[in-house]
C-alpha positions, -999 to 999 in steps of 0.1 A, spaced: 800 -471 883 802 -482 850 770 -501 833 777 -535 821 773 -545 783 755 -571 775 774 -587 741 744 -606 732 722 -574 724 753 -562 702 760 -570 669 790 -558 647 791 -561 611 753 -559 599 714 -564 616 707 -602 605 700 -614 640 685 -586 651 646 -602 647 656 -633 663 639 -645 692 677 -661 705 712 -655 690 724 -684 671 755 -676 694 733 -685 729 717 -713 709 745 -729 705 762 -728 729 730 -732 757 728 -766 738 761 -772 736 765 -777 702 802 -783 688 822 -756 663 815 -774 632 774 -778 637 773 -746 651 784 -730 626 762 -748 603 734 -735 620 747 -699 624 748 -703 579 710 -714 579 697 -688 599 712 -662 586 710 -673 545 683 -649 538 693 -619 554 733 -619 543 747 -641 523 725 -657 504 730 -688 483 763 -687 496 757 -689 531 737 -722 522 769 -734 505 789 -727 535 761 -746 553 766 -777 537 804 -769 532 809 -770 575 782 -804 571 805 -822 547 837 -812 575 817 -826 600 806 -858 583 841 -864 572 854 -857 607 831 -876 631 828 -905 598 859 -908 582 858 -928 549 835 -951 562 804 -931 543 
C-alpha cells in the first residue's frame, strides 16, 4: 500500500515556513480567510526569510487590492 503524503509538511521552492508552528496555507484557510488577505499574510510572514522589502511591498500591494475591492472610491 502506498503511504500517503501529507502536502502540508512539503515545501517546494525554498525552507521559509519550515520553523513555523502552522503553514500560512492551514492558517488561512482554517480561518477562512479570502485570496486577497491571505495572501497578505502569506507576504508578512515570510518577509524576512525570502523576499525581503519586497515581500512587504507585495504586502501592502494585495492590501491596497483589497481595500479598493471591498471599498471602492468611497476611501
Amino acid at each position: 500500500m502506498k503511504e500517503k503524503i501529507n502536502p502540508l509538511n512539503i515545501q517546494v521552492g525554498g525552507d521559509h515556513y519550515k520553523n513555523l508552528s502552522i503553514q500560512p496555507a492551514a492558517f488561512i484557510h482554517r480561518n477562512n480567510i479570502g485570496y486577497l488577505a491571505g495572501n497578505a499574510i502569506d507576504m508578512l510572514v515570510r518577509y524576512k526569510d525570502k523576499g525581503g522589502k519586497q515581500d512587504l511591498e507585495k504586502a501592502i500591494h494585495w492590501i491596497q487590492l483589497l481595500i479598493k475591492l471591498e471599498y471602492g472610491d468611497k476611501t
